[in-house]
N, C-alpha and C positions, 0 to 999 in steps of 0.2 A: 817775756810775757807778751802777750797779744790782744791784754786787755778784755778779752772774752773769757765767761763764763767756759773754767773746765769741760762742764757737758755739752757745750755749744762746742769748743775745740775739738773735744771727741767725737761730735755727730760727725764735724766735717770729716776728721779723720777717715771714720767706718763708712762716709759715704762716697769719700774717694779711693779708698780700698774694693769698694763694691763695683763702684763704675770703674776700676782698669782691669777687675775682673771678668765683668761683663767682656769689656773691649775686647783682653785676650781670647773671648772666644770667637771674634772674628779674623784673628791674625791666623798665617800660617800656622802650620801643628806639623809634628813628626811622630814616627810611631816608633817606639823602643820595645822587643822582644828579646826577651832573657831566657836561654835555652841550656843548660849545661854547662853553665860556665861562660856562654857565650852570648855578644846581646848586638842583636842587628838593630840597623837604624833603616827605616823605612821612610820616603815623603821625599821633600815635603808636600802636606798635603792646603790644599786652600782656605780652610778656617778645619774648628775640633770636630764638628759635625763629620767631616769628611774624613778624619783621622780617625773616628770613630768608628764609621764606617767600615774604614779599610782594616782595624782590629775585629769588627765580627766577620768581616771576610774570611783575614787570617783563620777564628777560631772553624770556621764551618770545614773552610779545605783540608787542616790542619786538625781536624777533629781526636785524631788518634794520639797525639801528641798535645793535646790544648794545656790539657791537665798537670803538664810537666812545664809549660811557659807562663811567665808575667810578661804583662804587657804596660804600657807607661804610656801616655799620649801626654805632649808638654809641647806648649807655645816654642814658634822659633822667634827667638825677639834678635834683636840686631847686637851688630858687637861692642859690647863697651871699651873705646878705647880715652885710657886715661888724659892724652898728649893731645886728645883732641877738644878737651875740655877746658872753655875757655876759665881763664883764673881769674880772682875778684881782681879790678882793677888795670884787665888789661878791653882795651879798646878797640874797635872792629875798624880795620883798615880800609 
């Protein structure tokens, strides 16, 4: 417990869910297009704005075909590696 009023715990929650959502739209973005079975990886590109972009590109050039593809724009966030995370208890040398 944290001593905090439930709804006081929950604001913070929803309000740092909203702020790393914000943030993600300044990270890198990639653009995913799914064609037949088949799904190319485009980017990356400099924040979603610009991933955005580059999917109504795709749809304008690609017009005859748009109809037949999904498109996916998603944050590229860094690599979670487990072995680099430091464990309770251990101390920075």
């Amino acid at each position: 417990m944290t001593g905090r009023p439930a709804g006081e715990t929950l604001q913070l929650l929803v309000d740092h869910v909203i702020s790393e959502s914000v943030a993600d739209l300044d990270r890198p973005h990639v653009l995913a297009i799914t064609e037949g079975g088949l799904t190319y990886v485009s980017g990356p590109y400099v924040d979603a704005q610009a991933a955005l972009c580059a999917l109504e590109d795709d749809r304008k050039v690609n017009a005859e075909v748009a109809a037949d593809r999904s498109y996916q724009v998603s944050p590229l966030l860094p690599p979670f590696c487990p072995h680099l995370v430091p464990r309770p208890g251990d101390v920075d040398g």
